[in-house]
Backbone bond lengths (Angstrom), bond angles and torsions (degrees), N, CA, C in turn:
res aa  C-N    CA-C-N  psi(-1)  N-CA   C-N-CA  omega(-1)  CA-C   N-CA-C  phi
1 X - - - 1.442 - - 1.521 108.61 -
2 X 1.088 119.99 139.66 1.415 137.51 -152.65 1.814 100.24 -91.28
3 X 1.278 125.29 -168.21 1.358 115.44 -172.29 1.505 119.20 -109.26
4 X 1.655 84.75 -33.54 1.588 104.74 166.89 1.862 117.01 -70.59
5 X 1.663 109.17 -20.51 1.307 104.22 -176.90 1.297 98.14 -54.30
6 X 1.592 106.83 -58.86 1.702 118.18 -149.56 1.526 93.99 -85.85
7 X 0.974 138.86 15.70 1.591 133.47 155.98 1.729 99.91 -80.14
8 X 1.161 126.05 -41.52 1.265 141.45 -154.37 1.862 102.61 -85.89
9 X 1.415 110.45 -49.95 1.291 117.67 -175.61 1.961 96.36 -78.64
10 X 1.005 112.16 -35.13 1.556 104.34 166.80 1.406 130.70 -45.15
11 X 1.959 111.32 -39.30 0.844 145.25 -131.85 1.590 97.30 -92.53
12 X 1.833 101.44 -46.03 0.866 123.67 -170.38 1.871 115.49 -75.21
13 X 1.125 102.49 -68.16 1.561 110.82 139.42 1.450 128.00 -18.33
14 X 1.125 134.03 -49.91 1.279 117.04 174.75 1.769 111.47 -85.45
15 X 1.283 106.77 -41.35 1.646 111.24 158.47 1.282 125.48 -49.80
16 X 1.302 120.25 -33.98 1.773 128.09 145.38 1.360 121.20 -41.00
17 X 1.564 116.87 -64.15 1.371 118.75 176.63 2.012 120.45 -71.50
18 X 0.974 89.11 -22.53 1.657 119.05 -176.39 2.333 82.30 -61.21
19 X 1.085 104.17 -60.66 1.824 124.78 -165.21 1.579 79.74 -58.61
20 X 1.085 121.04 -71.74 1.578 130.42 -124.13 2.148 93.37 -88.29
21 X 1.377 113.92 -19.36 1.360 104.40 171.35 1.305 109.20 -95.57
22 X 1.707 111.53 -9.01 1.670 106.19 -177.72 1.792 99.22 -73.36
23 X 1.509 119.05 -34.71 0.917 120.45 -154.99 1.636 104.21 -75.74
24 X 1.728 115.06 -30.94 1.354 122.04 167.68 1.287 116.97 -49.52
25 X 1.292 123.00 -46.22 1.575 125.34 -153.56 1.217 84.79 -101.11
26 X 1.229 166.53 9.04 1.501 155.42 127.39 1.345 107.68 -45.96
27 X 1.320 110.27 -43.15 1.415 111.39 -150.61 1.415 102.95 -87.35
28 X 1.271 112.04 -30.19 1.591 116.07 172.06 1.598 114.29 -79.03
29 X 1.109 113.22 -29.70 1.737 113.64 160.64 1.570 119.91 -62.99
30 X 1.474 114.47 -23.98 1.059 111.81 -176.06 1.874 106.91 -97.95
31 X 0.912 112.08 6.86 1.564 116.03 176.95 1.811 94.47 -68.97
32 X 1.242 120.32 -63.69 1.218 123.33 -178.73 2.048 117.38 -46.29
33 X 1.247 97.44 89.06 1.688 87.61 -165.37 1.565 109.79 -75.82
34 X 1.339 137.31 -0.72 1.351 149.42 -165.38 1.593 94.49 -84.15
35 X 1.567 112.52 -17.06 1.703 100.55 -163.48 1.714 108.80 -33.52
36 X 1.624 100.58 -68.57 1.592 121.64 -161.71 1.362 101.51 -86.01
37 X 1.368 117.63 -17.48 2.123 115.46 -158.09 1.038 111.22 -49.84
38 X 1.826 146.01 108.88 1.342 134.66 -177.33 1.224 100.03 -106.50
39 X 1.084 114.52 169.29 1.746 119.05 -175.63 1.504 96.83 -158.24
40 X 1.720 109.77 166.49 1.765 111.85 173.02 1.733 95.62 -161.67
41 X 1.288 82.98 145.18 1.699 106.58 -173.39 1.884 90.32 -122.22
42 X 1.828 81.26 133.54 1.436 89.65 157.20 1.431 102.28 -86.74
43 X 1.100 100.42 164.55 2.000 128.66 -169.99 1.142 87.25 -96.74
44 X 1.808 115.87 -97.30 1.360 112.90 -146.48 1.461 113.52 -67.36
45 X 1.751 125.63 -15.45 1.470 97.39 163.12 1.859 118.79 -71.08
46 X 1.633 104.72 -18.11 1.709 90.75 169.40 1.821 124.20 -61.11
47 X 1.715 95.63 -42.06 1.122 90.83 -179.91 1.413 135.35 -76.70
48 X 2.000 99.80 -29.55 1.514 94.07 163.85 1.569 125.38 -82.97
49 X 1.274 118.22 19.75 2.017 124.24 161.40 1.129 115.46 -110.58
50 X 1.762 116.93 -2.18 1.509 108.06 -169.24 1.854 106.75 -74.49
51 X 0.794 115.07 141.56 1.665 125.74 173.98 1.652 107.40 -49.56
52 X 1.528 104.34 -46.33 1.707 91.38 178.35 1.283 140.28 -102.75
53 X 1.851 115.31 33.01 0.944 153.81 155.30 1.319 108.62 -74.54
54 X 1.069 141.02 -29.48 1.360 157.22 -146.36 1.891 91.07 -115.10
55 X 1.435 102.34 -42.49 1.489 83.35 179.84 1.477 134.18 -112.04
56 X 2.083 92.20 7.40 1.208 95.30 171.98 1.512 111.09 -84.65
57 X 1.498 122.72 -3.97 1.517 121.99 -171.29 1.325 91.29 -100.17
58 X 1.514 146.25 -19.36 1.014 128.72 163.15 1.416 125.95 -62.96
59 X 1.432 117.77 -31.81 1.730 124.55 -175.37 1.657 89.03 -81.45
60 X 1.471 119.00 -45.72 1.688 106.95 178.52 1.396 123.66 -30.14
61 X 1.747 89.47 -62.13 1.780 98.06 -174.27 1.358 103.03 -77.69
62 X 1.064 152.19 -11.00 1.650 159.80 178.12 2.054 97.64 -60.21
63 X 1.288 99.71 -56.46 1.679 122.40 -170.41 1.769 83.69 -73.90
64 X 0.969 121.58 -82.00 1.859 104.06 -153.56 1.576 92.33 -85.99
65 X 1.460 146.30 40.06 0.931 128.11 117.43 1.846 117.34 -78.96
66 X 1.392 142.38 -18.74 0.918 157.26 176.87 1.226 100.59 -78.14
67 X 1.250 112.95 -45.76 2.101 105.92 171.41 1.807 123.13 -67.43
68 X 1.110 78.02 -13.12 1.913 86.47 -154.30 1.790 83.84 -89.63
69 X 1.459 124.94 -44.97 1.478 140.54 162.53 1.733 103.93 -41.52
70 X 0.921 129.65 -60.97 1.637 144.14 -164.73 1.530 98.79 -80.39
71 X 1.239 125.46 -29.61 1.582 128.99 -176.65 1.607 99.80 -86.88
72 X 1.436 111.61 -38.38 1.294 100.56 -167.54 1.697 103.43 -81.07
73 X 1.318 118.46 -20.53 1.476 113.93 -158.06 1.551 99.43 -92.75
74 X 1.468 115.40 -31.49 1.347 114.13 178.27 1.448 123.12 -106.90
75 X 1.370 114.89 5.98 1.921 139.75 -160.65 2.132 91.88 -80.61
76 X 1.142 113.57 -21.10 1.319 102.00 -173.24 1.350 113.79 -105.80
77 X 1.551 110.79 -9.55 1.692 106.12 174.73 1.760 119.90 -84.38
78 X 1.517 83.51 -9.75 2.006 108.83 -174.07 1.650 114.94 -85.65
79 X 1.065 117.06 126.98 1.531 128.52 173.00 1.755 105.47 -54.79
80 X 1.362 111.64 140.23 1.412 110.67 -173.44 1.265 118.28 -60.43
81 X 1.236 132.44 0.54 1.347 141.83 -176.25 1.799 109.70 -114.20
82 X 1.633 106.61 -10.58 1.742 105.98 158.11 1.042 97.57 -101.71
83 X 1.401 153.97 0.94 1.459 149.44 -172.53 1.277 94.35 -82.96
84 X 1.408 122.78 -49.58 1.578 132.43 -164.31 1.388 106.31 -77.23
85 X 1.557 113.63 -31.80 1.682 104.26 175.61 0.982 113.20 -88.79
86 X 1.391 147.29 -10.47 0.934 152.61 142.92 2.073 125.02 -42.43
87 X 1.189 81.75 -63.87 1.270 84.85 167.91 1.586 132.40 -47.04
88 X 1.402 87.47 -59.50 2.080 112.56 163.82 1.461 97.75 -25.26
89 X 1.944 115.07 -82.61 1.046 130.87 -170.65 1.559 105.31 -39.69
90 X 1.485 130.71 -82.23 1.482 125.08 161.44 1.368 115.90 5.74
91 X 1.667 112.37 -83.96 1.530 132.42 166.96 1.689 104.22 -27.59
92 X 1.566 127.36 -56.54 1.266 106.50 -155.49 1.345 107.33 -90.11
93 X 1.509 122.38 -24.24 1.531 123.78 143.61 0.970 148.94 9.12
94 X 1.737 90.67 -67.98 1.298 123.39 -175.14 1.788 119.70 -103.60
95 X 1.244 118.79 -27.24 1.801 127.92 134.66 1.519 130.24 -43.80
96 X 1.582 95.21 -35.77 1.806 109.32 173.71 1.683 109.90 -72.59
97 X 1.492 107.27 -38.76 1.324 105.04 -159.61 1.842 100.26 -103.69
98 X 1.442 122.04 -21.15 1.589 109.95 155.76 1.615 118.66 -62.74
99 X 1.075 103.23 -39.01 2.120 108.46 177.30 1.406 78.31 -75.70
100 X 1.100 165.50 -60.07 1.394 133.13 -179.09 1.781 136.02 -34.55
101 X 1.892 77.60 -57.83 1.788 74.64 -171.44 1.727 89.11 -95.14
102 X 1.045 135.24 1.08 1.561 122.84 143.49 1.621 122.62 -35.20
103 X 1.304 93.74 -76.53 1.598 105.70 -171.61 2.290 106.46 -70.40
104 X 1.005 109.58 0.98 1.622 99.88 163.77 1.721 110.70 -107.25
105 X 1.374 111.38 -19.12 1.649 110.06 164.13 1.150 85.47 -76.01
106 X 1.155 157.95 -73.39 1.682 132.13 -149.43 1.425 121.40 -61.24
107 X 1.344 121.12 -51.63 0.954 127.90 146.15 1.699 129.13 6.54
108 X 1.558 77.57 -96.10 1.848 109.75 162.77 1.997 97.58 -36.42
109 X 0.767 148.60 -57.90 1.616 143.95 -84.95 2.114 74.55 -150.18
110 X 1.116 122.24 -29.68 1.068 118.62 173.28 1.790 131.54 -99.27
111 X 1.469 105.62 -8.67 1.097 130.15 160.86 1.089 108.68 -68.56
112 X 1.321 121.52 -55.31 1.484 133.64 -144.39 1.703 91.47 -79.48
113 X 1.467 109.05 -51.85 1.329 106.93 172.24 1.733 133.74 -38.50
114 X 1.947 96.44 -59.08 1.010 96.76 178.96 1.940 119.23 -59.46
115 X 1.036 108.42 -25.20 1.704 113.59 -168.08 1.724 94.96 -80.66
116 X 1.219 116.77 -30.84 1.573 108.11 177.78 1.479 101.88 -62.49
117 X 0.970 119.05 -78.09 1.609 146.58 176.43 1.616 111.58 -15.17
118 X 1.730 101.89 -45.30 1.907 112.36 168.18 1.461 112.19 -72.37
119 X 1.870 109.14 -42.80 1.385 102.08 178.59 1.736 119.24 -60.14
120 X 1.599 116.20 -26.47 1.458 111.44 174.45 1.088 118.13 -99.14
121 X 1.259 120.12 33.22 1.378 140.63 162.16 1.951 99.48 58.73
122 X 1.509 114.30 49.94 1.489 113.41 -165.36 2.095 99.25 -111.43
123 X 1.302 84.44 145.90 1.608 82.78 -165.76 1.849 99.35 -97.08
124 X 1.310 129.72 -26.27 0.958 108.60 -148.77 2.410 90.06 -151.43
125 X 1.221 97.50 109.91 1.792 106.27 -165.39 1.633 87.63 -87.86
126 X 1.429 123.12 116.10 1.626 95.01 151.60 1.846 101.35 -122.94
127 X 1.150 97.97 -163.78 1.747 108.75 -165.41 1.583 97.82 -97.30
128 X 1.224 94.52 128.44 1.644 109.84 173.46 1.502 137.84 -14.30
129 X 1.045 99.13 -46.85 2.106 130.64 -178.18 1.018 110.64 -97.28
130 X 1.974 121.05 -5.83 1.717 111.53 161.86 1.623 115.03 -89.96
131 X 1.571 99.55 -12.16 1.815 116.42 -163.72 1.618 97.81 -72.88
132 X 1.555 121.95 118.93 1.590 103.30 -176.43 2.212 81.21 -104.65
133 X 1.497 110.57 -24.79 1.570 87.46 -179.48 1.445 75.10 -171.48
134 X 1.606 91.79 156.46 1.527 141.25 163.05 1.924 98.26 84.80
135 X 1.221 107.48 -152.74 1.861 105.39 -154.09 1.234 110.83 44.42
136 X 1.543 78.04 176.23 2.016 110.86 -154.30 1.731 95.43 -109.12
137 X 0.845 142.24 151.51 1.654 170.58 171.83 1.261 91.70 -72.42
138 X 1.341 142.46 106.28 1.155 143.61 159.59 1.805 110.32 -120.36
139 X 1.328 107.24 31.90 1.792 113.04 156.78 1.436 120.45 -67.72
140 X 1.537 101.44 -51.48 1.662 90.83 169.52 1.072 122.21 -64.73
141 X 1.070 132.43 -23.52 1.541 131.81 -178.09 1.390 119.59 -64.61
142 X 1.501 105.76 -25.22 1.297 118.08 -168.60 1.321 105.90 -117.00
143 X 0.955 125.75 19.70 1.849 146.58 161.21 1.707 98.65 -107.04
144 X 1.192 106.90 -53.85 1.704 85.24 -177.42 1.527 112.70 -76.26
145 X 0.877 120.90 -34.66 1.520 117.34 164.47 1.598 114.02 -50.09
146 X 1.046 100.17 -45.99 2.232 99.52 -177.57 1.241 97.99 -59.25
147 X 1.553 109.18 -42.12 1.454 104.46 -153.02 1.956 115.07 -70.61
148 X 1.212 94.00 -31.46 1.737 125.69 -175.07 1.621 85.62 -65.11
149 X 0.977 122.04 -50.44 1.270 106.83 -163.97 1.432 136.88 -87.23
150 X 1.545 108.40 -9.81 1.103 160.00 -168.28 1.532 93.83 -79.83
């Protein structure tokens, strides 16, 4: 056998193994099925079915029905210019305490997401109205989960 054969059959051989570990380390990258998995949740049907949407607008109107009660019972002993600061104050109250129970439904509503999203082995959640094609609908998923937990 010549020198150039076995340069050549070497050649071949390591370009064999060169094939055969590319084909391993694919295959172990591809065990992970979350690589590409996209998914999209609508929002406002989560937020308008979530259960504690329902009860943060109930404590809302609970609070400026209690203001609107306190304005009316004490609104006539007050000069029209404490009626108005009063009121203001009421108003910012009640802006303070919706960005309140705003920002703990989101919160809530983004947890819930992310833990759905690990259980379906999904790598990447976006919002409904950015998706122009492909992914899976993972709103229900994340309605029965709120709801279960709820």
């Amino acid at each position: 056998m010549e020198w150039s054969d076995r340069k050549f059959q070497i050649a071949v051989i390591v370009l064999l193994l060169a094939i055969l570990s590319s084909v391993l380390l694919l295959g172990l990258f591809k065990q992970d099925q979350s690589i590409d998995s996209v998914a999209y949740v609508n929002l406002e049907k989560v937020f308008a079915e979530h259960p504690a949407r329902t009860a943060a607008e109930q404590k809302l109107n609970q609070k400026a029905a209690e203001y609107q009660q306190q304005l009316e019972q004490n609104g006539e002993e007050l000069s029209g210019a404490e009626q108005k600061e009063l009121l203001n104050s009421y108003r910012k109250d009640l802006q303070n305490l919706e960005a309140e129970l705003l920002d703990s439904v989101l919160k809530e509503v983004e947890k819930i997401i992310i833990e759905t999203a690990a259980e379906k082995q999904v790598k990447f959640v976006l919002e409904e109205e950015d998706v122009l094609y492909g992914g899976f609908n993972l709103t229900d998923d994340v309605l029965a989960k709120l709801k279960s937990e709820w």
